[in-house]
C-alpha positions in Angstrom: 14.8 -3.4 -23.4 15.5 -0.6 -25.4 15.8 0.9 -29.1 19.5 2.1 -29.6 18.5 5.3 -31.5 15.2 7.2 -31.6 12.2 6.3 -34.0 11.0 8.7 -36.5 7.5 10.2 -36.5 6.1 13.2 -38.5 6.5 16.2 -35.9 3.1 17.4 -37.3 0.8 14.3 -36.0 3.1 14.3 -32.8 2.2 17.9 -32.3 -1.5 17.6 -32.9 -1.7 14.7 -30.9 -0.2 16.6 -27.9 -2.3 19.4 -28.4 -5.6 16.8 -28.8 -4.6 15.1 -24.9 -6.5 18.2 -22.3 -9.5 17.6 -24.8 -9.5 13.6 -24.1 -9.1 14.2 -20.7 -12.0 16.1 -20.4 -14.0 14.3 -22.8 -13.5 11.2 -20.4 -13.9 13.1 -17.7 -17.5 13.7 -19.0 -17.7 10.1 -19.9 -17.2 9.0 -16.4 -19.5 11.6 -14.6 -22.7 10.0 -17.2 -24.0 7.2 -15.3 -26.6 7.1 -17.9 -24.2 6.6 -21.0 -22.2 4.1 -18.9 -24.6 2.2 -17.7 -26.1 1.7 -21.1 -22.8 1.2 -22.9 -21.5 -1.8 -20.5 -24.9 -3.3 -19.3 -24.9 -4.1 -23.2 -21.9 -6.3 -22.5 -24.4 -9.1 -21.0 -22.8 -11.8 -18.8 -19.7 -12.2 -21.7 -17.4 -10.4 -19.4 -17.1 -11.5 -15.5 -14.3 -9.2 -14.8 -16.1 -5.9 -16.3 -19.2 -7.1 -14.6 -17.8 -7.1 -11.5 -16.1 -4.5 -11.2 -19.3 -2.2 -12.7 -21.2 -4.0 -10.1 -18.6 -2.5 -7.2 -19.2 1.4 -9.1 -23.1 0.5 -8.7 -22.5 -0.4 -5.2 -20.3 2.7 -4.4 -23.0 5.0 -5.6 -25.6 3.5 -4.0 -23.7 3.9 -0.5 -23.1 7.2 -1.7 -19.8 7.2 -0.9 -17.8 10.4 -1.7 -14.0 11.7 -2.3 -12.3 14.8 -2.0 -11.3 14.8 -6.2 -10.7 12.6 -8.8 -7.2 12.2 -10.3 -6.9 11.0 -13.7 -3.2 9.7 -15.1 -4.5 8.6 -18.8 -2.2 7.5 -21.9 -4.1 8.0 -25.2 -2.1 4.9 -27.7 -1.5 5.9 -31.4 -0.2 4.3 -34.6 1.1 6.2 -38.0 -1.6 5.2 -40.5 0.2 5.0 -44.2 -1.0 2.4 -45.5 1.3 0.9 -48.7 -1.7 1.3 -51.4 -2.4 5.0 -50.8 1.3 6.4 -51.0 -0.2 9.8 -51.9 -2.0 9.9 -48.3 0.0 11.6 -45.8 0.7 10.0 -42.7 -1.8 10.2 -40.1 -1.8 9.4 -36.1 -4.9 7.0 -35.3 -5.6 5.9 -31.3 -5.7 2.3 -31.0 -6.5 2.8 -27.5 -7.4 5.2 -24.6 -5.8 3.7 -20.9 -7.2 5.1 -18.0 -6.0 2.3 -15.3 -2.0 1.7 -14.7 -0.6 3.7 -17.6 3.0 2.8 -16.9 6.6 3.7 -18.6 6.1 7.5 -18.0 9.6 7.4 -15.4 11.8 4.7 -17.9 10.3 6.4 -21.5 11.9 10.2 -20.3 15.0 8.2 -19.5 15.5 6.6 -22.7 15.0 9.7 -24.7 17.8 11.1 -22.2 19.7 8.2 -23.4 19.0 8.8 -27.1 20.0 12.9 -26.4 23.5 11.9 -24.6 24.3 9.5 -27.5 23.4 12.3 -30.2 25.5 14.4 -28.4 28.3 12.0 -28.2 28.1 10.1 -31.0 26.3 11.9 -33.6 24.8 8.3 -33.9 27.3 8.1 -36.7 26.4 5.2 -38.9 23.2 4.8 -37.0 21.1 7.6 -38.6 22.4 9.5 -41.0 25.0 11.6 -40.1 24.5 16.0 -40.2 20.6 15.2 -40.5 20.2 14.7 -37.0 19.8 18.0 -34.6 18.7 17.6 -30.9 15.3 20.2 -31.9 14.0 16.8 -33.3 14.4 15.2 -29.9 11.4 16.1 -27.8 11.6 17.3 -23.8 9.7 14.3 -22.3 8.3 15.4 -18.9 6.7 12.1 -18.1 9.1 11.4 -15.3 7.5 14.3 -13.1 4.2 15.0 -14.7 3.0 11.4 -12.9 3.8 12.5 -9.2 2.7 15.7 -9.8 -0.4 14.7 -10.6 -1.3 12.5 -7.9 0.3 15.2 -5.3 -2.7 17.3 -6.4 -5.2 14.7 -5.8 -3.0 14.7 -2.4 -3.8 18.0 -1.7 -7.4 18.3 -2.3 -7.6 15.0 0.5 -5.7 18.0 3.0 -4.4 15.9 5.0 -0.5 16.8 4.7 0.2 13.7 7.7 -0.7 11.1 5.2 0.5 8.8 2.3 0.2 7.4 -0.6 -0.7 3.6 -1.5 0.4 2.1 -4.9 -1.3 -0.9 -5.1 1.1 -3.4 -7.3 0.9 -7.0 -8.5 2.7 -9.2 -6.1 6.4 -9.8 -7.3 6.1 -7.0 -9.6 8.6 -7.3 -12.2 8.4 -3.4 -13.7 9.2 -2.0 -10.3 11.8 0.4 -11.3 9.2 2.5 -13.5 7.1 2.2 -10.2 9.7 3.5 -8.1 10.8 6.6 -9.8 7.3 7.7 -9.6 7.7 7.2 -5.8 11.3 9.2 -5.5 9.5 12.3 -7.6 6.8 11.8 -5.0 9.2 12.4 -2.3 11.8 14.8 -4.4 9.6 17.1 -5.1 6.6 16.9 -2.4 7.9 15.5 0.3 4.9 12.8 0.1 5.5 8.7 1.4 4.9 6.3 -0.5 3.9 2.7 0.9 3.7 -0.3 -1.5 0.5 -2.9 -1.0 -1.3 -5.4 -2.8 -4.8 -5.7 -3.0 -4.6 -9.0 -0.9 -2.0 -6.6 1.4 -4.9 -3.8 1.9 -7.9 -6.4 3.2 -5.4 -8.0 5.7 -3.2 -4.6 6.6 -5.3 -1.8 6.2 -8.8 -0.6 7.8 -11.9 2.1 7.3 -12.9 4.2 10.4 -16.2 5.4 11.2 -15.1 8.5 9.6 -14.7 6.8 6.1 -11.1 7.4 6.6 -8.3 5.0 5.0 -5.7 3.8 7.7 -2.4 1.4 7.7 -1.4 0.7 11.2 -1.9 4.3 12.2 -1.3 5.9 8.7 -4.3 7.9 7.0 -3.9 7.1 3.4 -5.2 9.6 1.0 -4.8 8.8 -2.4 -4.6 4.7 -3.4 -2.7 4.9 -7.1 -3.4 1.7 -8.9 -0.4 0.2 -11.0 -2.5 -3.5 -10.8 -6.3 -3.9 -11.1 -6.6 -3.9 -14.9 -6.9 -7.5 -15.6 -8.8 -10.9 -14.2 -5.1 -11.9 -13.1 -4.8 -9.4 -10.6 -8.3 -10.9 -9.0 -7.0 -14.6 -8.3 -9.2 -14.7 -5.0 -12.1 -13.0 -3.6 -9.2 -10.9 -1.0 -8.2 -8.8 -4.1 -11.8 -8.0 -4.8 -12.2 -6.9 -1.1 -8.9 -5.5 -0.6 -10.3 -3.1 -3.7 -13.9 -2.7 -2.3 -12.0 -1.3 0.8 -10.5 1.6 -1.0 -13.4 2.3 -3.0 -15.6 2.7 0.0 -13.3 5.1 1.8 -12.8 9.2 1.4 -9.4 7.7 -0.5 -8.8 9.0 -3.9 -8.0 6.1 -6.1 -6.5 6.6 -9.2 -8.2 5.8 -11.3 -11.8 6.2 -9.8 -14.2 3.1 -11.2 -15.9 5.2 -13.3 -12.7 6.1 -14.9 -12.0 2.4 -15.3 -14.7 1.6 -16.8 -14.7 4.8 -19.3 -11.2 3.1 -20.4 -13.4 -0.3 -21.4 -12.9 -0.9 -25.5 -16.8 -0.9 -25.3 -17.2 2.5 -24.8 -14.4 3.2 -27.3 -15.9 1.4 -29.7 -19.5 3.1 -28.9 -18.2 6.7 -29.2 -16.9 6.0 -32.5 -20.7 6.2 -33.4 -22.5 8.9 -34.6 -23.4 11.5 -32.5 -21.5 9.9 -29.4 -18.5 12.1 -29.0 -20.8 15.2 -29.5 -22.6 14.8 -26.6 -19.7 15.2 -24.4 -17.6 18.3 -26.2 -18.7 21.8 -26.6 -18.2 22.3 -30.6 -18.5 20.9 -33.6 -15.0 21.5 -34.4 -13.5 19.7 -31.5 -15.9 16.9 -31.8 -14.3 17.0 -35.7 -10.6 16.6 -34.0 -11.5 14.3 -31.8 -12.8 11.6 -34.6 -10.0 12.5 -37.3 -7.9 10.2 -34.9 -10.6 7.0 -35.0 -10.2 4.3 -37.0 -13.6 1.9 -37.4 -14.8 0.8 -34.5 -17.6 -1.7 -35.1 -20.0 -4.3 -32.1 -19.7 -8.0 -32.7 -23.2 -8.4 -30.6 -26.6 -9.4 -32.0 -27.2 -6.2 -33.6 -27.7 -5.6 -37.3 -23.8 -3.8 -37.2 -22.7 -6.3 -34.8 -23.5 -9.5 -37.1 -22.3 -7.3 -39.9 -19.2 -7.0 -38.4 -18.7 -10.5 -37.5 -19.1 -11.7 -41.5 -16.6 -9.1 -42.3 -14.0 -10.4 -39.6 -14.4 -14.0 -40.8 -14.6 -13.6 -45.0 -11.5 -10.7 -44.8 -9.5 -10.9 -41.2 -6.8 -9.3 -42.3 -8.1 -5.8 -41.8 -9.2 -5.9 -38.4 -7.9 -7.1 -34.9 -10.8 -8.0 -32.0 -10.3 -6.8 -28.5 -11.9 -7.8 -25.6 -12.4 -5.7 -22.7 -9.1 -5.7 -21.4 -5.7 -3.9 -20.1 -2.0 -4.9 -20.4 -1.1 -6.6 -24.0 -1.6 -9.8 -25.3 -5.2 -10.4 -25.2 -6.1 -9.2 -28.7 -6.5 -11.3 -31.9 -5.5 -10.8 -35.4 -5.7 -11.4 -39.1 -5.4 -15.1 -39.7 -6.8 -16.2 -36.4 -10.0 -14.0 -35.3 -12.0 -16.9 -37.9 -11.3 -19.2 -35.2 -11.6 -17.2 -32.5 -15.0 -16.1 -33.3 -16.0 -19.4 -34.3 -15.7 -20.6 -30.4 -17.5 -17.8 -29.2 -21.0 -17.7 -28.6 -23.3 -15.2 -29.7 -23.3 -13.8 -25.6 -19.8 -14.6 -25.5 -19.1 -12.2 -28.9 -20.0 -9.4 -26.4 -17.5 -9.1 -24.7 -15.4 -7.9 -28.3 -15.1 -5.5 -30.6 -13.9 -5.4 -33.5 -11.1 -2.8 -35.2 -10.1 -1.5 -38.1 -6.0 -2.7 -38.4 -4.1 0.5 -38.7 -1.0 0.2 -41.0 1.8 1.8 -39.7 4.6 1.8 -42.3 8.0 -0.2 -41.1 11.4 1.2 -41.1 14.9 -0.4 -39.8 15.9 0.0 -36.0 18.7 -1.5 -33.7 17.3 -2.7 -30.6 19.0 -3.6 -27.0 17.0 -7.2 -25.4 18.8 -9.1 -22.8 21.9 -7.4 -23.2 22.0 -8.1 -27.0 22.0 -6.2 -30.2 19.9 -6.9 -33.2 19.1 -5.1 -36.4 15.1 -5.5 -37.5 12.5 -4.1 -39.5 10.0 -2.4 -36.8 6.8 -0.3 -36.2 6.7 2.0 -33.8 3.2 3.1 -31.1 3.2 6.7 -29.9 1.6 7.2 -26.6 0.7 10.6 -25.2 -0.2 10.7 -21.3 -2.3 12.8 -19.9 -2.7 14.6 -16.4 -6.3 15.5 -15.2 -7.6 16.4 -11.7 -10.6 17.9 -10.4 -12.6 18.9 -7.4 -15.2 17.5 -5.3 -17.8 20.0 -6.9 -15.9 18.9 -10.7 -13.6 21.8 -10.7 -11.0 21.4 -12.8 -7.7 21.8 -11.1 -5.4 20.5 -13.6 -5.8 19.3 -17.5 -2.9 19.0 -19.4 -0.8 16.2 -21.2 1.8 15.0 -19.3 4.5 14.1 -21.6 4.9 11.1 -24.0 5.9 6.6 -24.9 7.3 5.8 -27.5 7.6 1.5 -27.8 8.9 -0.3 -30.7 8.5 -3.6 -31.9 9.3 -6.0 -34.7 7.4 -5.2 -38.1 5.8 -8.4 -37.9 4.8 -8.5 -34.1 1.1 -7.2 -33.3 1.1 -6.6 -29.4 2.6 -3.6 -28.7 3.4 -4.1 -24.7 6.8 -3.8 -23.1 6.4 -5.5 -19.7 4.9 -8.2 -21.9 7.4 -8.7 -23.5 6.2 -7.4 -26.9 8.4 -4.5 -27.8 11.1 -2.1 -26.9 11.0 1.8 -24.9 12.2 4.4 -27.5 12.1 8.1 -28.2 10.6 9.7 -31.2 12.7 11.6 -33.8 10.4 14.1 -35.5 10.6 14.6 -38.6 
């Protein structure tokens, strides 16, 4: 599914959003590499969240066998909305993140193809009677570099394994129905590093693959040196205790996976939700100033625990639910709650349960109209467009950095009136922004 003509966004919050990416990476980066801050941040979780729980107990486990790698590899996508909301039309647009992924970003290969798409049609079209015709110059179409900036990335991590015999695993949900993004990623692997690619499951890895007394990775005879995850983000990627071994087995070996469990659980919404509090993001920049750009992208970010802000929070979701949405810990789209129905929501919930959520300022992006491309038909609709800006990071053994850059953008679109934002789930559409 795709838009039929690129979406407009102010070139100004694209550009600062771009430029903001190296210092996420980083600033995650540091995140991951504070056992303290982590350990405090998600042990405050409780019991409400069985998935997160077990897969914080498997990064306890792994640092208590000491287990090490030869880097870590980070392939991020920091999520934004245009915030103008319809009662402060003096207030210029601003980007604000609703999210920060650090596990299976995906749509880097299809979103550089659909802004290819949207630059042919320019070309040949004009999009006369699309977009307004003479207003339109290809300067306003972005270079996407998505497509390469993936497999680039995990080649590095490949690299600093230096073993130039081995391969790559990506780990994918069985029947995996977004396996075309998947295999350009592969072909770029290949293309341009001359690096295989073999596809597994986590149920595939415990019954296929084995570690040696060397800590080494193997399939059959193959070393594998870097495991790239494309499934592990959700409880339905765990249906039996095989998954959960099949992981355990790459995250006892030298593999690099990607991402490491301490970068999954730096993506939790608990930890985005802690560093919007004072202080937080300071402790893991340099400056004041980039601590300042940083938190000019947050919306409120508020606990529904026991805490004094945490039952605050939980009278404000029920007496005005139209300004917030309440996320659990989770990847993928379609687990989040809004407006009308977070009252009942958090009236199942116990007070451990409540947890496992926080709770979000909803950011207001303004609608315009679109024509988008579903099932091989056309429809006209009033949509909202989320901006998401990937980004590259990989580092040493000893934390060097070796590369921190973005790595090219998303755009998805999606009826005015839809919340979730997720393609493969069937949510919204790929586009390409049009800045303006």
């Amino acid at each position: 599914p795709v838009a039929l003509a690129p979406s407009p966004i102010p070139r100004k919050e694209f550009e600062k959003v771009v430029a903001l990416q190296p210092i996420l990476n980083q600033l995650f980066d540091r995140i991951s590499r504070d056992r303290a801050f982590l350990v405090s941040t998600l042990e405050s979780l409780g019991s409400a969240d069985e998935f997160t729980s077990r897969v914080f107990d498997m990064y306890l486990k792994q640092e208590e066998l000491g287990v090490e790698k030869p880097g870590v590899v980070g392939i991020h996508r920091s999520d934004y909305l245009i915030h103008a909301p319809e009662n402060e039309p003096e207030a210029s647009p601003k980007a604000k993140q609703v999210e920060f992924n650090t596990i299976a970003s995906s749509f880097g290969s299809l979103s550089t193809i659909v802004g290819d798409l949207h630059r042919f049609l320019l070309q040949r079209t004009g999009y006369d009677g699309l977009l307004k015709d003479g207003e339109v110059t290809e300067d306003q179409l972005p270079p996407n570099e998505s497509l390469t900036s993936i497999a680039d990335g995990i080649a590095a991590g490949f690299e600093l394994y230096g073993n130039k015999d081995a391969i790559v695993a990506m780990v994918v949900q069985p029947n995996e129905r977004n396996i075309y993004d998947q295999r350009w990623v592969e072909t770029r692997l290949w293309e341009r590093h001359q690096i295989r690619v073999v596809r597994l499951s986590f149920a595939a890895i415990l019954e296929s693959c084995s570690v040696d007394s060397e800590n080494r990775l193997f399939i059959g005879g193959q070393e594998i040196a870097v495991a790239y995850y494309r499934s592990g983000y959700a409880p339905t990627d765990f249906p039996t205790e095989k998954e959960w071994e099949g992981r355990w087995l790459v995250e006892k070996s030298r593999a690099i996976s990607v991402p490491s469990l301490a970068y999954h659980l730096a993506g939790c919404k608990k930890i985005q939700q802690v560093l919007a509090q004072p202080g937080v993001v300071e402790r893991f920049v340099d400056d004041r100033a980039t601590a300042d750009l940083v938190r000019e992208c947050f919306v409120g970010l508020y606990p529904l625990d026991s805490t004094k802000e945490g039952q605050q929070a939980f009278q404000d979701a029920v007496s005005s639910p139209a300004n917030y949405v309440v996320k659990p810990q989770r990847e993928g789209g379609g687990y989040n709650t809004y407006g009308e129905e977070i009252p009942g929501l958090l009236g199942r919930l116990s007070e451990e349960e409540r947890k496992g959520y926080i709770l979000m300022d909803l950011i207001r992006a303004p609608g315009f109209k679109s024509v988008l491309l579903r099932d091989g038909q056309l429809f006209a609709s009033e949509v909202v467009s989320e901006l998401g800006i990937y980004g590259i990071w990989v580092s040493d053994a000893k934390g060097n950095v070796v590369i921190n850059r973005h790595g090219g953008h998303l755009l998805r679109t999606k009826a005015s009136d839809v919340y979730e934002g997720g393609v493969a789930a069937g949510f919204a559409v790929i586009d390409s922004p049009l800045l303006i």
